[in-house]
NUTORBA-822412 format. One record per residue: x, y, z of N, C-alpha, C in turn. Coordinates in steps of 0.02 Angstrom, whole numbers, plus 50000, padded with zeros to 5 digits. Each point is the difference from the previous one (the first is absolute). Layout:
BEGIN
XYZXYZXYZ;...
***
This chain:
BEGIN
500424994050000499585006050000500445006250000;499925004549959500405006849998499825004650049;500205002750012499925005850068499325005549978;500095000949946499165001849975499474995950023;500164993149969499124996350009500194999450095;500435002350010499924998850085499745004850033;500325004049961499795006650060499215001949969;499834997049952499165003249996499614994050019;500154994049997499774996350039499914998850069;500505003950034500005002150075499535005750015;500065003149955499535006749992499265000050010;499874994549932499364998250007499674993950051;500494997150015499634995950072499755007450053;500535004050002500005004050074499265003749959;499824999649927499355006150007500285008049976;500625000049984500515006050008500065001249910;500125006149968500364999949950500715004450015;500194998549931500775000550009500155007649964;500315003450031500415007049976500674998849968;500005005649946500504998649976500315008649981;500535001750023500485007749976500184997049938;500285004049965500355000349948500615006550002;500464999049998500375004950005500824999849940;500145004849991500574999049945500964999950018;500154994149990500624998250023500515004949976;500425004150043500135003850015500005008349998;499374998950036499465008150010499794998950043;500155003350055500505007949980500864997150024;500134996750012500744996849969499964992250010;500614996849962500234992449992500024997650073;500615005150031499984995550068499585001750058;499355004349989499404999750055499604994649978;499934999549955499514994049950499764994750065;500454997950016500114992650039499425001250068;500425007150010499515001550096499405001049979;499525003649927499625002150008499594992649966;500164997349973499844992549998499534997550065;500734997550045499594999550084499675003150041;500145008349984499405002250011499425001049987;499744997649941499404997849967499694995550040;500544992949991499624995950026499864998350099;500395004950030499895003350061499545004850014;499605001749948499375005149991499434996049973;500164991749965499294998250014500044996849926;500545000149961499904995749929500144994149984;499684997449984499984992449981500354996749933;500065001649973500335000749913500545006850004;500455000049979500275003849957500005003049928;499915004149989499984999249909500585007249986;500724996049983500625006549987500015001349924;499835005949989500185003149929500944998949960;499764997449941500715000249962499995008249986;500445004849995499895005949957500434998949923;499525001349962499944999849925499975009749964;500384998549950499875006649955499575004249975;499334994049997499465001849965499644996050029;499865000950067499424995950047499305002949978;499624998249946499645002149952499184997450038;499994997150055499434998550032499815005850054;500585001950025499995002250065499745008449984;499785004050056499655006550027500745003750006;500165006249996500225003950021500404999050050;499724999450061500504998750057500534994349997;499774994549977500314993350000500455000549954;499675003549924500785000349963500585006250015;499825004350068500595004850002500484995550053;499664995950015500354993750080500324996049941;499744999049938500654995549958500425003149980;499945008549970500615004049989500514999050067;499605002250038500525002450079500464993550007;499674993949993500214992750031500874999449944;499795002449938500384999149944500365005549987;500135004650012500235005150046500684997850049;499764996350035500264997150045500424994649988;500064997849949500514994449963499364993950015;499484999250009499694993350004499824995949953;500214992649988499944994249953499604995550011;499924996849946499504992550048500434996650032;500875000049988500404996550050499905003450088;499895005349987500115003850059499264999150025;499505000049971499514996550044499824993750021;500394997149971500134991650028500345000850063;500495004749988500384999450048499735001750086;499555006649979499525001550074499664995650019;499644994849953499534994750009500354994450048;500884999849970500244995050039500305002450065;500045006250006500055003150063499215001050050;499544999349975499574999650020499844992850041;500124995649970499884992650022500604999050040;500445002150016500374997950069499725000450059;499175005349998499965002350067499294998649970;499784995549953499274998849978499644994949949;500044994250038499844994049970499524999049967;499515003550054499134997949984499605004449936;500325007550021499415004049931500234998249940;499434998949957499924998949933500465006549975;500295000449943500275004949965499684998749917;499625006249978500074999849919500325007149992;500284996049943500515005249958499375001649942;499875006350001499575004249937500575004149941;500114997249944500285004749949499674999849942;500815000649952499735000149936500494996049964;499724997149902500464994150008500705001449974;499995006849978500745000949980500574998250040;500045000650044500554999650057500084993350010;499604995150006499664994549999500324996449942;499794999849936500424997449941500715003049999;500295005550015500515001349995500434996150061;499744998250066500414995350033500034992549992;499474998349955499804990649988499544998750025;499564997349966499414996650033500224994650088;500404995249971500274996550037500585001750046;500305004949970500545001950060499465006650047;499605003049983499505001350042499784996750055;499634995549953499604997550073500484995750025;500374997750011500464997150036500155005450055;500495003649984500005006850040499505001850045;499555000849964499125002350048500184994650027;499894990350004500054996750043500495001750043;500375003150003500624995850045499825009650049;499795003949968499975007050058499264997850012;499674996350016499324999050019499585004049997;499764999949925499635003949948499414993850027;499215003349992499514993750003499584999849948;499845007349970499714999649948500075008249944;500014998049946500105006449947499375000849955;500065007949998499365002749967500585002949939;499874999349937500325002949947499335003749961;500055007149992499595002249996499665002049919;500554997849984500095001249906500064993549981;499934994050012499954995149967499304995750012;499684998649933499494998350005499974990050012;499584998350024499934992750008500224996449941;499655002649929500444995349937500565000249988;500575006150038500545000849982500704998050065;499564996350057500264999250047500324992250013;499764996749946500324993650015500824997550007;500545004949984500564997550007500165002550072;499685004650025500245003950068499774994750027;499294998549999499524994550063500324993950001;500334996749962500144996549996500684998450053;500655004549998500215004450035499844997750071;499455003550019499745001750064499804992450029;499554997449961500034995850031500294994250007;500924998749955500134996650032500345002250089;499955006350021500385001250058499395003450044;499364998249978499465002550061499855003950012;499925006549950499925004050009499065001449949;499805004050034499155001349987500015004949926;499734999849957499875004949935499145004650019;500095006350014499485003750024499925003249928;499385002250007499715004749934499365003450046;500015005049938499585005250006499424999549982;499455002050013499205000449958499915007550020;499865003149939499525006250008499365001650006;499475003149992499455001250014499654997649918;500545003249957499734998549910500244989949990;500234999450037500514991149977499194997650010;499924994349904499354997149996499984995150026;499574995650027499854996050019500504991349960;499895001749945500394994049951500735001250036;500215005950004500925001650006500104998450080;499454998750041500105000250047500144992350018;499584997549967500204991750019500724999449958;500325003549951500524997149998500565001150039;499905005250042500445004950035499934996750068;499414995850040500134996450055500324994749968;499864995749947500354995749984500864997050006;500245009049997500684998250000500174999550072;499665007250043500085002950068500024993750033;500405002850068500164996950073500175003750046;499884999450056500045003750057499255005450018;499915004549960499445001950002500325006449940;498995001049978499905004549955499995006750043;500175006749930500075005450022499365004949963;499604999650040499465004349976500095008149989;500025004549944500115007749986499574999250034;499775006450031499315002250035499605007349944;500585001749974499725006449976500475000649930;499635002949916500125001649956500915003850029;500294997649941500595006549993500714997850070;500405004750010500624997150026499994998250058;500354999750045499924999350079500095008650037;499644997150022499695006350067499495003549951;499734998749941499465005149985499494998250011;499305005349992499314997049996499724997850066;499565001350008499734998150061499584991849979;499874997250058499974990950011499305000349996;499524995849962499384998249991499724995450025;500164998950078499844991350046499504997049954;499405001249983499414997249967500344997049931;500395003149968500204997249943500654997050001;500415000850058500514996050021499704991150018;499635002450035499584993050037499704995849963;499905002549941499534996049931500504995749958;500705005050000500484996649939500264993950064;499975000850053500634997850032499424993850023;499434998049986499414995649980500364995649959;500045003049939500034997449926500714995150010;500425003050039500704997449989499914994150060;499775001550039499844994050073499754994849958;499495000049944499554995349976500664997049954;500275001250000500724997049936500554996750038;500244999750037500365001450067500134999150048;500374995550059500034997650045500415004850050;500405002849952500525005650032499665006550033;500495002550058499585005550022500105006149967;499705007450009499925003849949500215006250049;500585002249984500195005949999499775007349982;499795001950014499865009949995500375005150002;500375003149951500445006350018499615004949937;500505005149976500055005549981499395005150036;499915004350032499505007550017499874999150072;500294994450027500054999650092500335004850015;499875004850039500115005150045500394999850099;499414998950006499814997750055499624994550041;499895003050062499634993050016499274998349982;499805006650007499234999749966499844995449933;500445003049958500014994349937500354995749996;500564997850064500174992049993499374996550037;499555003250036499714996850051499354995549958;499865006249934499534995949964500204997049938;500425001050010500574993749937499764995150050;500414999950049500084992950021499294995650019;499575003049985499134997150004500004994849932;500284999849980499794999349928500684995749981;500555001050024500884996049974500144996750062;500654995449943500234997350056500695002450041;500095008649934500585001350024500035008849989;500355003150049500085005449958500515002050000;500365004649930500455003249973500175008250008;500325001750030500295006350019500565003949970;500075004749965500665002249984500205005249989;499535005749962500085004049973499895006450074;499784998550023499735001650062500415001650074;500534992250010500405001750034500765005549964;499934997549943500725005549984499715004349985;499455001949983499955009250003499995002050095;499874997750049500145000450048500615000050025;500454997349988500635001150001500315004549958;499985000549936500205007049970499765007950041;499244999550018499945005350028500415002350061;499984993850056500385000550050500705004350008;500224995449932500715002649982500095007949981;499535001149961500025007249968499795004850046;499454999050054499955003650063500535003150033;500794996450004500394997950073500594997049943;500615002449971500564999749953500424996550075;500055000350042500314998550064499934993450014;499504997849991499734991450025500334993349986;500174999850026500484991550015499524996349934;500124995149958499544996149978499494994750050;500414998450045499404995050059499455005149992;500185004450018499365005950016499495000349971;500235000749911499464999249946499914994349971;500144994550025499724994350012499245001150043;500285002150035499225002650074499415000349959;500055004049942499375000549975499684997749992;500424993249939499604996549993499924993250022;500355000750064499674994950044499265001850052;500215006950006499354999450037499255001549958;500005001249926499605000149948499834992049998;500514995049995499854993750012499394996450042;500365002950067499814998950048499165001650010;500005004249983499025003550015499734993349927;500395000249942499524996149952500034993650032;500514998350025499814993750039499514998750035;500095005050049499165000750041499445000049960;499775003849925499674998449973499944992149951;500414998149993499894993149964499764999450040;500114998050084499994995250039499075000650028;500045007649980499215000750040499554996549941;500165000649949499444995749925499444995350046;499504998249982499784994050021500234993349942;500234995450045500184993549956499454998049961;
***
């Protein structure tokens, strides 16, 4: 069993869904990466989900792609986020980790000398955000000989036909868009979140993830009515950018603070959802 189907299987005995940050490997630097990692999951997260930063992160909102300039900026690689990942697991066995990118970086290091790598820094599962299910068979293949989960996306427009092919490939769990357009835009439509995330349950054994237009707790609280998971991101690093730009003086632990304690309240709201 992979540390995914565990930890939502633990999840769902307890009645609980699972939170998930997203944050971008090294932003606001390489070597805070690691603390603000554990401090996530010391604020209440269950999953990890660490951003590769890419050139043309062509999904992402505003905030998230100035956290891939800054990260890259910063000299950051997909070696160098392996590398936090495997600094991460000295002091963290149990949380799930997905790596979210894109596949350039990806084909340019090897399918296979990839995921090997991801195996051995205890990678659990990858979202590639530009490669579609028909075009993913030499990576998956890849993955799973070393155990690692292939996540995908569904949007609000993904038809019903594309959808069964798209659980087809998936493992670990699906990633439901919540809202048209990049991350952090648009406000969340629970009623029409709750309908698609129907459609995909009826296809589907896997649990169903919720991100892009979560805010807060209010709207993780009624995500999580409806998922089995929710997705955070855009949200905590504009909280930390602000922090930062407030106060030029601030230690990085500090602006970490933010968005741990932004965490922290959505936690309280997942947690208040009714199961």
């Amino acid at each position: 069993m992979s540390r995914l189907t565990g930890v939502f299987a633990k999840l769902k005995a307890q009645r609980k869904k699972a939170l998930i940050p997203y944050v971008v490997a090294g932003d606001p630097s390489p070597s805070g990466t690691v603390e603000l990692l554990h401090q996530l999951v010391a604020a209440g997260a269950d999953v990890l989900e660490v951003g590769v930063p890419f050139s043309d992160p062509m999904s992402e909102g505003l905030v998230i792609q100035l956290g891939h300039e800054r990260a890259l900026a910063n000299g950051m690689t997909l070696r160098g986020v392996l590398d936090i990942i495997t600094d991460f697991r000295r002091d963290n066995t149990h949380t799930p980790v997905v790596m979210m990118g894109y596949a350039n970086p990806i084909e340019r290091f090897g399918y296979d000398s990839f995921a090997e790598a991801s195996s051995v820094a205890g990678v659990d599962g990858l979202i590639t955000v530009d490669l579609p299910p028909e075009e993913v068979g030499r990576l998956d293949h890849a993955l799973i000989q070393v155990g690692i989960d292939n996540i995908f996306l569904i949007s609000p427009t993904t038809e019903n036909e594309r959808i069964e092919t798209i659980v087809a490939r998936a493992r670990g769990f699906i990633y439901y868009v919540a809202v048209k357009g990049v991350t952090g835009s648009g406000q969340i439509d629970v009623n029409e979140v709750a309908q698609r995330v129907g459609v995909i349950r009826g296809m589907t054994d896997l649990p169903v993830a919720v991100g892009f237009g979560i805010k807060d707790a209010d709207s993780a609280s009624h995500v999580a009515q409806v998922a089995d998971a929710v997705v955070v991101g855009s949200a905590l690093i504009d909280e930390m950018v602000r922090k930062s730009r407030a106060d030029a003086s601030l230690e990085e632990i500090q602006i970490h603070e933010a968005a741990v304690q932004l965490l922290k309240r959505i936690r309280s709201g997942v947690d208040s959802s009714p199961s």
